[in-house]
C-alpha positions in Angstrom: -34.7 6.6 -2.7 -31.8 4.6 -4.6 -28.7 6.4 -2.3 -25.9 4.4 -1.6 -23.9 4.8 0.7 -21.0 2.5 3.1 -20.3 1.9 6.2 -19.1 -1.5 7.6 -17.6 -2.8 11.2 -14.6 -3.5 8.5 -13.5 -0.1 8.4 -13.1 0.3 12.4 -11.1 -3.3 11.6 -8.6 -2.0 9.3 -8.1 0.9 11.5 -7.8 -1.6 14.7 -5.3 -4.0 12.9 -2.9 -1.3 12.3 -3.4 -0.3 15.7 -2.8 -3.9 16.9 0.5 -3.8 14.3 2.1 -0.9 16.9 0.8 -2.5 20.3 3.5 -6.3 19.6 7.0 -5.1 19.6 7.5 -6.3 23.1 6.8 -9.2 21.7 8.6 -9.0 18.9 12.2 -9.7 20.0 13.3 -6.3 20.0 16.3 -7.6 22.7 16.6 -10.8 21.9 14.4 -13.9 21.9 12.7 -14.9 24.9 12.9 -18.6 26.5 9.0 -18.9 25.9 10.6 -19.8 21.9 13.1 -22.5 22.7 11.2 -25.5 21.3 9.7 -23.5 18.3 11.6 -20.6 17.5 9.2 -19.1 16.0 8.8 -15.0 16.9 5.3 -13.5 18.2 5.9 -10.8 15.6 2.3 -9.0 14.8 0.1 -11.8 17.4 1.2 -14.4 14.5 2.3 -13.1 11.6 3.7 -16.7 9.7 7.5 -17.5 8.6 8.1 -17.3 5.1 9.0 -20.5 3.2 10.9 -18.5 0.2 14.1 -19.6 -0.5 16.7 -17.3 2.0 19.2 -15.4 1.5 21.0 -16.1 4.6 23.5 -19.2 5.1 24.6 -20.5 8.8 28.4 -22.1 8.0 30.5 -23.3 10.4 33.9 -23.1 9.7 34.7 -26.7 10.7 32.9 -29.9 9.0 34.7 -31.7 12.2 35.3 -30.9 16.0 36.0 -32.6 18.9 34.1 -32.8 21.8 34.5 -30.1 24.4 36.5 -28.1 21.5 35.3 -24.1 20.5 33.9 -24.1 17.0 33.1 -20.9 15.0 29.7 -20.7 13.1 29.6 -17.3 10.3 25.9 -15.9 9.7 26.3 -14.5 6.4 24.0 -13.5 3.2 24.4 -13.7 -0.3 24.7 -11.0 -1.8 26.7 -9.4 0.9 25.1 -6.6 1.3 21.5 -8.0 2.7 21.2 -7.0 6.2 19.1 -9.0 9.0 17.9 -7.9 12.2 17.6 -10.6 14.2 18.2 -14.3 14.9 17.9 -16.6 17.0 20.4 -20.1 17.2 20.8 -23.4 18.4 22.9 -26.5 18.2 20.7 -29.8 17.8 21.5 -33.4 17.5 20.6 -34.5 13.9 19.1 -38.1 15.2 16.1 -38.2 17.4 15.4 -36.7 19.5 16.8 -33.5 18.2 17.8 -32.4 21.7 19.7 -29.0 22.3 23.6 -29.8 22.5 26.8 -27.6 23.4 27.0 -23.9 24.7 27.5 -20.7 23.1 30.3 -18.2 24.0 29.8 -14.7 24.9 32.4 -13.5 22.4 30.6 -10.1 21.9 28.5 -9.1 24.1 27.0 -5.8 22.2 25.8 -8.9 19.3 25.2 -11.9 21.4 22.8 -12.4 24.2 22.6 -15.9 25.2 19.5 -17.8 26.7 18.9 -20.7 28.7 16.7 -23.2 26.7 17.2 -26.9 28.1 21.0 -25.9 29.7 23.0 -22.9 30.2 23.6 -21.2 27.1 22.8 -23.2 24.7 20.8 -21.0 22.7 22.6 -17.7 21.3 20.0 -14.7 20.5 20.2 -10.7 19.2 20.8 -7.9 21.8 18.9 -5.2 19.8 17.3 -4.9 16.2 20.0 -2.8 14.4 20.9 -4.0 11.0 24.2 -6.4 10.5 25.4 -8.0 7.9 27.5 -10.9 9.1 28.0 -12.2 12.3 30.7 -14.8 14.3 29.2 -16.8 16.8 31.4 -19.5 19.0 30.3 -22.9 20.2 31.7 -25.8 22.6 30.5 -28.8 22.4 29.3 -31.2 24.9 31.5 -32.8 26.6 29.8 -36.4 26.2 28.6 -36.3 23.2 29.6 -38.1 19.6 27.8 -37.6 16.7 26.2 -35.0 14.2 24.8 -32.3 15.2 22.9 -29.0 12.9 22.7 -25.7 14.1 19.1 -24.7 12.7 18.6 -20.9 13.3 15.7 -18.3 13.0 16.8 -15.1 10.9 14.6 -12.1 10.5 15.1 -9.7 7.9 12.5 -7.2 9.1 9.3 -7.3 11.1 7.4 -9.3 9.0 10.2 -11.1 6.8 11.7 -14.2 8.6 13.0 -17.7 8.2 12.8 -20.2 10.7 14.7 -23.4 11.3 17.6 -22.4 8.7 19.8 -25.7 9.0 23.7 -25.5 8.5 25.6 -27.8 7.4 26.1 -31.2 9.3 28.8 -31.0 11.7 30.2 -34.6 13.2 31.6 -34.1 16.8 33.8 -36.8 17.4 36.6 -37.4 20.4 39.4 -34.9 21.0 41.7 -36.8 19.4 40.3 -37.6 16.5 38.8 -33.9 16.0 40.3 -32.3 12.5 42.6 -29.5 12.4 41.9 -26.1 13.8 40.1 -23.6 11.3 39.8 -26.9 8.6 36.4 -26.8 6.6 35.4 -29.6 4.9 32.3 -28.6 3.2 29.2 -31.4 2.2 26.0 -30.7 0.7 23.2 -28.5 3.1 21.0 -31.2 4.2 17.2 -30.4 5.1 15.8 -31.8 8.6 13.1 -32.0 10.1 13.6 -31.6 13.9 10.2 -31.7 16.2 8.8 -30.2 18.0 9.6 -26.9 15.7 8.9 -26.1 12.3 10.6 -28.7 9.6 14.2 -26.7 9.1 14.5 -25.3 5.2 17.6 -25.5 2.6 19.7 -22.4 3.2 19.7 -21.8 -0.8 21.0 -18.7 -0.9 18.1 -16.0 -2.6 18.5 -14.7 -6.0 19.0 -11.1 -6.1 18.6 -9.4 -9.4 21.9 -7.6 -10.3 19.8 -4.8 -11.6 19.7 -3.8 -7.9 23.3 -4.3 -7.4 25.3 -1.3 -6.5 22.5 0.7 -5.9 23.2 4.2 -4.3 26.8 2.8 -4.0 27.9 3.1 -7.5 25.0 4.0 -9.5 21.1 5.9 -9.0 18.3 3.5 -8.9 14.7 4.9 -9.3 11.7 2.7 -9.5 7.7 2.2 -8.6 6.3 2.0 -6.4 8.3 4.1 -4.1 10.6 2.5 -1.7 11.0 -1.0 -4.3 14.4 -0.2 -5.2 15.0 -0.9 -1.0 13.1 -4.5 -1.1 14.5 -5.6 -4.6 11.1 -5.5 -5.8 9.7 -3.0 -8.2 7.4 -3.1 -11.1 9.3 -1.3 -12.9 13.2 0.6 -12.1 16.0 2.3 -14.1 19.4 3.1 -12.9 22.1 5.5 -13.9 26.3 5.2 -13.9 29.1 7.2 -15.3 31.8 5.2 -17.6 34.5 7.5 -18.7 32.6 10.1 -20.6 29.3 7.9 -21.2 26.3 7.7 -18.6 25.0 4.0 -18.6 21.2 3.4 -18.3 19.3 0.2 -17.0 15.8 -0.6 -17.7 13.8 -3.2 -15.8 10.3 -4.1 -15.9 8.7 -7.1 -15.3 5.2 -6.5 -13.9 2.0 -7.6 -15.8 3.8 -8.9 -18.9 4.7 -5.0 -20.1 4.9 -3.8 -24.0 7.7 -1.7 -22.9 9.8 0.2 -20.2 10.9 3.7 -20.6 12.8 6.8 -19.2 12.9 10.1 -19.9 15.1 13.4 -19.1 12.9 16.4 -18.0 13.4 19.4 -16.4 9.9 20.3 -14.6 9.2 16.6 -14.3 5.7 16.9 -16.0 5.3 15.2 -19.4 6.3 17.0 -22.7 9.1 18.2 -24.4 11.3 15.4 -23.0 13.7 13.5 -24.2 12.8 9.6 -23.7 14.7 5.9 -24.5 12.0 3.2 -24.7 12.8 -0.6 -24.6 10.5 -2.0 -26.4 10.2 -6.1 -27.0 9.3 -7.0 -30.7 8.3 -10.8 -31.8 10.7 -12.0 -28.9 13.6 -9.6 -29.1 14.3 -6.0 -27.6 14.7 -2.7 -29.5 15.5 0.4 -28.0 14.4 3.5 -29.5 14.9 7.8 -28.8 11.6 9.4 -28.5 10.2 12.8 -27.6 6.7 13.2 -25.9 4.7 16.1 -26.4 3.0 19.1 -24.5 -1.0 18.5 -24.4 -2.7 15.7 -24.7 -0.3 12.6 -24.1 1.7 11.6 -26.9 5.2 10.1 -27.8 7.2 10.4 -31.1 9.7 9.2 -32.7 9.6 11.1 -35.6 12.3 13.4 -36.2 14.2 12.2 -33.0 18.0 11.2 -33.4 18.4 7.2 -33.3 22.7 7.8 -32.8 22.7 9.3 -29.3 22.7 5.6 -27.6 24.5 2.6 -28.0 22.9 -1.0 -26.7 25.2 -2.8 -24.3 22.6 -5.5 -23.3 19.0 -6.2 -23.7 16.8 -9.5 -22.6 13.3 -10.6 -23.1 12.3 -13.9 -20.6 9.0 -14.8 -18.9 7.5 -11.5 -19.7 10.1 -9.4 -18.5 12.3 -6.6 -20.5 15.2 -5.6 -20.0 18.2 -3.4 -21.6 21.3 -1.7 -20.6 22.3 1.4 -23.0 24.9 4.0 -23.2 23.8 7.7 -24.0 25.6 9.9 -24.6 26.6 12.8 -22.3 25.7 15.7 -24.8 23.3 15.0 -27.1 20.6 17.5 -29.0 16.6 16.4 -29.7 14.5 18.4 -31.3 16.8 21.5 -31.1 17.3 21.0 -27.4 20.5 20.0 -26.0 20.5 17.7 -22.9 23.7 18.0 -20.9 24.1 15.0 -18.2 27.2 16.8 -17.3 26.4 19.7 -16.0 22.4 19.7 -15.9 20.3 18.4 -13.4 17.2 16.7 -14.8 13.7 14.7 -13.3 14.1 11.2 -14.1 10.1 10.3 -15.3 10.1 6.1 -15.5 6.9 4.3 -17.1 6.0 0.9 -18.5 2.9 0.6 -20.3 0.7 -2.4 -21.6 0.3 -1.5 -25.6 2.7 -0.2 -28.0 2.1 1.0 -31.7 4.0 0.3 -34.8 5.9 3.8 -33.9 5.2 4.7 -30.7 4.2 3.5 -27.0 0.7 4.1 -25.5 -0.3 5.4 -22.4 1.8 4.7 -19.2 -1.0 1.6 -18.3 1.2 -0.1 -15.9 2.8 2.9 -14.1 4.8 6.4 -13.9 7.6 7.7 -11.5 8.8 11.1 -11.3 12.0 11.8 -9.9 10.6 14.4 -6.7 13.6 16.9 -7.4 16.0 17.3 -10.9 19.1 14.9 -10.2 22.6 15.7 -11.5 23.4 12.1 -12.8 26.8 11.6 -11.4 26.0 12.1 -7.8 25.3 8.5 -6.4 22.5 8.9 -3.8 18.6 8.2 -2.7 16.3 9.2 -5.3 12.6 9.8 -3.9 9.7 10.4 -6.3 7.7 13.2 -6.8 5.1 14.5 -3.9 1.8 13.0 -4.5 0.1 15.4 -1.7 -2.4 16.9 -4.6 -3.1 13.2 -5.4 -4.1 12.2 -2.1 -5.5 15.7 -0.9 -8.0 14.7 -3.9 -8.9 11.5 -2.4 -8.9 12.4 0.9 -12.0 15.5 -0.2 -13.9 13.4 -2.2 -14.2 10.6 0.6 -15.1 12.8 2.9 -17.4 15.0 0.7 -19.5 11.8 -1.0 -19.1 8.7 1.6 -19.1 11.2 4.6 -21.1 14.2 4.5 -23.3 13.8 1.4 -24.6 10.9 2.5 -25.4 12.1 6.1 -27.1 14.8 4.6 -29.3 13.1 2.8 -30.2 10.7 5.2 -31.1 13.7 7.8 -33.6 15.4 4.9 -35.2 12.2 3.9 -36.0 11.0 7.6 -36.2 13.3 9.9 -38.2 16.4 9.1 -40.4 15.9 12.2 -37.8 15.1 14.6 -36.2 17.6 17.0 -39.5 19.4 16.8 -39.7 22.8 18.5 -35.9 22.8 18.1 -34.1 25.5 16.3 -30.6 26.0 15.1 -29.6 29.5 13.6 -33.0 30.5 13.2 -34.1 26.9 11.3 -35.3 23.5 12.0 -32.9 21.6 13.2 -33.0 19.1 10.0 -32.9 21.6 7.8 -30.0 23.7 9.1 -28.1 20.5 9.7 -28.7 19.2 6.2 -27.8 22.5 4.8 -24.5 22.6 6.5 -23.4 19.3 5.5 -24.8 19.5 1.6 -22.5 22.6 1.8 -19.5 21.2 3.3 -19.8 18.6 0.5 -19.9 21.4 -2.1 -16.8 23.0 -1.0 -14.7 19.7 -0.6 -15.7 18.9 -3.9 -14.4 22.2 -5.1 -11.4 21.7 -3.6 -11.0 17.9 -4.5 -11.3 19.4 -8.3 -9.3 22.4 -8.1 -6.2 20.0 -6.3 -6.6 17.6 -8.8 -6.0 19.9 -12.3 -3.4 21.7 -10.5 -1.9 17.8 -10.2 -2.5 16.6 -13.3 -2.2 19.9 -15.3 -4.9 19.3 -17.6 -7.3 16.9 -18.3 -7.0 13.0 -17.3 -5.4 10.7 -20.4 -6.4 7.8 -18.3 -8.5 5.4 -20.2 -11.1 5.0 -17.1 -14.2 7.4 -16.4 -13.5 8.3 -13.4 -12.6 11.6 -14.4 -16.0 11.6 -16.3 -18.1 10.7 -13.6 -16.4 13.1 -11.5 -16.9 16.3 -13.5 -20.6 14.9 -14.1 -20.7 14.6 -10.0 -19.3 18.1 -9.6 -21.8 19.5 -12.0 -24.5 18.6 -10.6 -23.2 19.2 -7.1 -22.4 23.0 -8.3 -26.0 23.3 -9.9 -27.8 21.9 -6.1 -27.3 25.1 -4.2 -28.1 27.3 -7.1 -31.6 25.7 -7.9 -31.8 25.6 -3.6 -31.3 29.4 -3.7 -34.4 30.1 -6.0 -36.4 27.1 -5.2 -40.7 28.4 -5.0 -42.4 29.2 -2.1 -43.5 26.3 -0.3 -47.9 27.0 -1.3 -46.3 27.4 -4.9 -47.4 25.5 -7.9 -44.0 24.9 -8.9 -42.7 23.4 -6.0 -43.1 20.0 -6.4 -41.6 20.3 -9.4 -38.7 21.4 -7.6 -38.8 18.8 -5.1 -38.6 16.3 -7.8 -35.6 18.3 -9.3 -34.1 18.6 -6.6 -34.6 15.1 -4.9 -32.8 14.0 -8.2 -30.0 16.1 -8.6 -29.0 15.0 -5.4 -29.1 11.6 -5.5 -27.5 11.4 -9.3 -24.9 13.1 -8.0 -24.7 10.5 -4.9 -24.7 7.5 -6.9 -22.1 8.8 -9.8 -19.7 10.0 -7.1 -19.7 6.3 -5.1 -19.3 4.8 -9.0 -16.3 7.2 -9.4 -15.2 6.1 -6.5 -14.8 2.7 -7.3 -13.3 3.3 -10.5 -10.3 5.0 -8.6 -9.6 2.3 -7.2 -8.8 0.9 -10.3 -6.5 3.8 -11.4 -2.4 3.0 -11.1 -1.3 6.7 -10.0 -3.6 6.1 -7.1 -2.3 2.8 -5.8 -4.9 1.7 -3.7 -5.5 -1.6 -2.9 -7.8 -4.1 -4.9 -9.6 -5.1 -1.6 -10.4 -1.5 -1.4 -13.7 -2.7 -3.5 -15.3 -4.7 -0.6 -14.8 -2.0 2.0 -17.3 0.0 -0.6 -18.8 -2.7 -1.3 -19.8 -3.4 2.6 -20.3 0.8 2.5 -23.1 0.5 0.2 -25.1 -2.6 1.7 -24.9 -1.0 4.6 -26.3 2.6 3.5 -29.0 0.8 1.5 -30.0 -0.8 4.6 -30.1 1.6 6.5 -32.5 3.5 4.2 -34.8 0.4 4.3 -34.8 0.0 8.0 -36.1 3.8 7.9 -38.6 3.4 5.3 -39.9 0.6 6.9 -40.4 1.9 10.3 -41.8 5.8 8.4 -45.0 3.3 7.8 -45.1 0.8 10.6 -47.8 0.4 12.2 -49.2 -0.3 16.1 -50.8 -3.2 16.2 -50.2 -4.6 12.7 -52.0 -1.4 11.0 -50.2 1.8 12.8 -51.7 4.4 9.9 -50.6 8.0 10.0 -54.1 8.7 10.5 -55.1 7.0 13.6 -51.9 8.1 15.2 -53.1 12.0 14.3 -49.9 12.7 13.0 -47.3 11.4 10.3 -44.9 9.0 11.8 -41.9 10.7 9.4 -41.6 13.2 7.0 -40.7 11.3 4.0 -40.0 13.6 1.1 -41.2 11.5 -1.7 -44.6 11.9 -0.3 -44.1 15.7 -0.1 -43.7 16.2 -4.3 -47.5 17.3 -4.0 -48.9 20.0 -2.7 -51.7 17.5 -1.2 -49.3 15.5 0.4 -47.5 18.4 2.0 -50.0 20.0 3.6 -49.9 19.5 7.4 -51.8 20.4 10.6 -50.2 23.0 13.4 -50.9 20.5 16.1 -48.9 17.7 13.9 -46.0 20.4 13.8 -46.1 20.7 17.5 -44.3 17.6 18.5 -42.1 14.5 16.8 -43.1 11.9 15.0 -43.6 8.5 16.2 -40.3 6.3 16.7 -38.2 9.5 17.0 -36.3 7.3 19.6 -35.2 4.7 17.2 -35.0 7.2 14.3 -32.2 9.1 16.9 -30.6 6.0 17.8 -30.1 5.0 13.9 -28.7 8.3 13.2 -25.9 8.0 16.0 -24.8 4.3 14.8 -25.0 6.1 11.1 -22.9 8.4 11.9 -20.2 6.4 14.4 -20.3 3.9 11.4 -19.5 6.2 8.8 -17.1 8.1 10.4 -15.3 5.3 11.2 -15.4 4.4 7.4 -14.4 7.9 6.3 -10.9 8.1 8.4 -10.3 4.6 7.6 -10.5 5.0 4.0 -8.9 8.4 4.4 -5.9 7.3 5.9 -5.6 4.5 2.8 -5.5 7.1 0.3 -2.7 9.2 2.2 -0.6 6.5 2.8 -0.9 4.5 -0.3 0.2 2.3 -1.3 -0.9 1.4 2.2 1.6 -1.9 2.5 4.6 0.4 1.8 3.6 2.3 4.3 2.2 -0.6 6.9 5.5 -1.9 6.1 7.9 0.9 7.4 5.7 1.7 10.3 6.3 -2.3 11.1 10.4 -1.3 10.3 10.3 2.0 12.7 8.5 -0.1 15.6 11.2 -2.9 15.3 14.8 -0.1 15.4 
């Protein structure tokens, strides 16, 4: 019997790890750094989650190049841009010669910002009181009284949970006698230098981070909308669009940059499903960008520019480098397209984004890359958060068909294959216990699979213009699961001559519906709306070794034999009841007395079927909850972000 089917320890894994993620924020600085961190400075964030080794956005700048000893200096932890916040940090003032001892003391100048430790001497080490965000922040510092010399005040800045810098170095500052110190509030600036100061991690240049100015001014002075949701937050997206009012004129950004796009688009609708919308596209040809008007159409999916006004948009800017396009357009605020008129002014619309891998000579192709819908119509002018559209069809789909093909499907056909003559005697509602249990299941998986496909078209609203057959292989599974029950409901009397033909029917349905619906499976993962992870493969991967072997660890034992040659005849009974060998009536004939009790190893049969089952359930939810929370390191990320405020 060629099922497959998964169910690997890595499933209970994932689910532990993310466990794991929620059981460290004690350990995680949540009030500060603890003295267990002096030497290293490195935070126990996640059980060991590294520092990055990007270039920061954070500087540490003291506002003297000069002090003397025993004098208060003030050291400014700032970002660039301004408006990157940092949750907490952790600083120290070393001596830049060996042996890159601990120097000076920090002043408790605000006590609701600053807690201050005890690392080789009394407050010499300055540390967060609690995670909320801040954006700048004065420290003061004495230094040592007997000391002359430079010293670098190297510092550990986290952005977020998992998103820290350790050993930032300032500036060199030279400490010098009182009377030769420089004057009060001077700053003489010289180049960042980059130390290395055992026993802790080599310090790294404070080179301020780039931040794309796309991003600037987001929700401030303009909208920003971009995929995959929440990138507009982390500077990140594959693709983003923003929107600002000058004078009379609403100003439109394009970004996109992921996968070496053919273009970036984004279009004005009012019921944020595709057609009859009025859409700009940037499009890069032979090195430079051109931006065109477009209009998609209702059915299948389709984008014109025939008959669409080119004069309702002016380009500002427009950029082509390393694979990434870019343009900045102004649109007018009334403007009519195909004999509709789009107000900005005083209609709300859904602002649909997409990039796409292929263009034609008049047109862009399907949205490859990715699409964004705008979850509610925006009035333009009002600066805010905009969240995409719900995807709780989307997931509701993937969370049925999981359940239905890698859950209960399997289960049940693992219970009619093997274990016909176990729980003999034993009767639920009437029927064996095999029976009644594979019945329940095979219909359980009939109804989520209704459901999965009845969710999905009410999504979609139509059928799939995806170039991948997973929606193929998925009506072909939901055929053939639709037709199982029906040819169950008239199958032939057991003593009938058509029965094994039946069985054979039956036996094959069943199991083409199987395998098709694991092969869909994988080929969602491959599908951009669904933004599941690429290692999502192995997990199914690990699902399907495992189900095979399970099948041959049952097959094997159905003909094991006592003493090197256990046959089903000198036993007196069969050790299984395997259905293959009950396609002929010959086959299927069997004694009362070999009805009257279970087969041999119905112990080890039993005890396979409860690690089956712990295994696969554990695989189900697990592979579940990565479908409702995808893109699942979004969403690992902001739990991470909740657990540190």
């Amino acid at each position: 019997m060629n099922n497959l089917d998964n169910g690997p320890a890595m499933i209970p894994l994932l689910c532990l790890a993310l466990v794991l993620s929620t059981l460290h924020p004690s350990t995680a600085l949540p009030n500060g750094a603890p003295t267990s961190v002096c030497h290293n400075m490195l935070p126990f964030h996640g059980g060991g989650i590294p520092p990055l080794t990007t270039k920061t956005p954070f500087l540490i700048t003291p506002q003297s190049s000069v002090i003397g000893s025993g004098q208060l200096l003030k050291i400014d932890i700032e970002s660039f841009p301004a408006n990157i916040v940092f949750k907490g940090y952790m600083i120290q003032a070393r001596a830049a010669d060996p042996p890159h001892n601990i120097v000076g003391r920090f002043e408790n100048s605000d006590a609701a910002a600053i807690k201050l430790i005890d690392c080789e001497a009394a407050h010499d080490t300055a540390t967060h009181t609690s995670t909320s965000p801040k954006q700048e922040l004065t420290l003061e510092w004495t230094a040592p009284d007997n000391f002359v010399g430079d010293v670098i005040f190297n510092a550990t800045i986290a952005q977020d949970y998992d998103k820290f810098w350790v050993g930032l170095p300032s500036e060199r500052v030279r400490v010098v006698a009182s009377s030769l110190s420089a004057t009060p509030g001077q700053t003489t600036r010289q180049p960042t230098t980059t130390t290395t100061v055992p026993p802790y991690r080599p310090a790294q240049t404070s080179a301020p981070m780039a931040i794309d100015s796309v991003y600037e001014g987001c929700g401030e002075s303009k909208v920003c909308f971009g995929f995959p949701e929440g990138c507009v937050e982390s500077y990140n997206c594959r693709a983003v669009t923003t929107v600002s009012v000058l004078g009379s004129s609403y100003v439109f950004e394009m970004k996109a940059g992921y996968n070496s796009p053919a273009y970036v688009a984004v279009g004005l609708s009012d019921d944020a499903k595709m057609g009859d919308d009025s859409v700009i596209e940037c499009v890069p040809e032979q090195g430079v960008v051109n931006a065109y008007a477009s209009w998609t159409a209702t059915g299948p999916y389709s984008a014109t520019r025939t008959g669409v006004p080119q004069n309702i948009f002016q380009v500002l800017e427009k950029s082509y480098n390393d694979g990434t396009i870019y343009c900045k357009l102004e649109r007018d605020a009334v403007s009519t397209v195909k004999g509709r008129q789009f107000d900005l002014v005083n209609e709300k619309f859904h602002l649909m984004l997409a990039a796409g891998a292929s263009v034609e000579s008049t047109n862009v192709n399907y949205h490859s890359i990715g699409r964004h819908v705008s979850g509610s119509p925006l009035s333009l002018a009002e600066v805010g958060r905009v969240q995409g559209s719900s995807k709780l069809l989307l997931r509701l789909h993937g969370a049925f068909m999981i359940t239905a093909w890698i859950g209960t499907a399997s289960l049940g056909i693992l219970i009619a294959r093997y274990f016909r003559q176990t729980w003999v005697g034993s009767q639920l509602c009437g029927k064996d216990q095999w029976f009644a249990w594979h019945r329940f299941l095979m219909v359980l998986t009939f109804i989520l699979t209704v459901a999965g496909i009845v969710v999905i078209f009410v999504e979609i609203g139509g059928w799939s213009q995806v170039r991948n057959p997973h929606a193929i292989l998925g009506i072909v599974t939901s055929v053939l699961c639709f037709l199982q029950p029906i040819g169950a409901f008239f199958r032939p009397h057991p003593g009938s001559s058509k029965r094994p033909i039946f069985n054979w029917v039956h036996w094959l349905g069943g199991n083409l519906a199987h395998v098709i619906a694991i092969v869909a499976i994988f080929f969602a993962v491959q599908l951009q709306k669904a933004e599941l992870p690429e290692w999502m493969d192995f997990i199914l991967v690990a699902f399907v070794a495992f189900h095979v072997f399970m099948h041959l660890l049952l097959s094997i034992f159905s003909w094991i034999q006592i003493g090197g040659c256990f046959s089903e005849r000198r036993s007196g009974q069969r050790v299984t009841s395997f259905p293959m060998a009950d396609m002929t009536p010959s086959r299927n004939s069997m004694s009362s007395s070999e009805r009257k009790q279970d087969a041999a190893f119905s112990g080890f049969r039993k005890s396979m079927l409860f690690l089956y089952i712990l295994i696969v359930l554990g695989l189900v939810i697990a592979l579940v909850v990565i479908v409702v929370l995808a893109p699942i390191e979004a969403a690992y990320n902001n739990i991470k972000e909740q657990i540190m405020n």
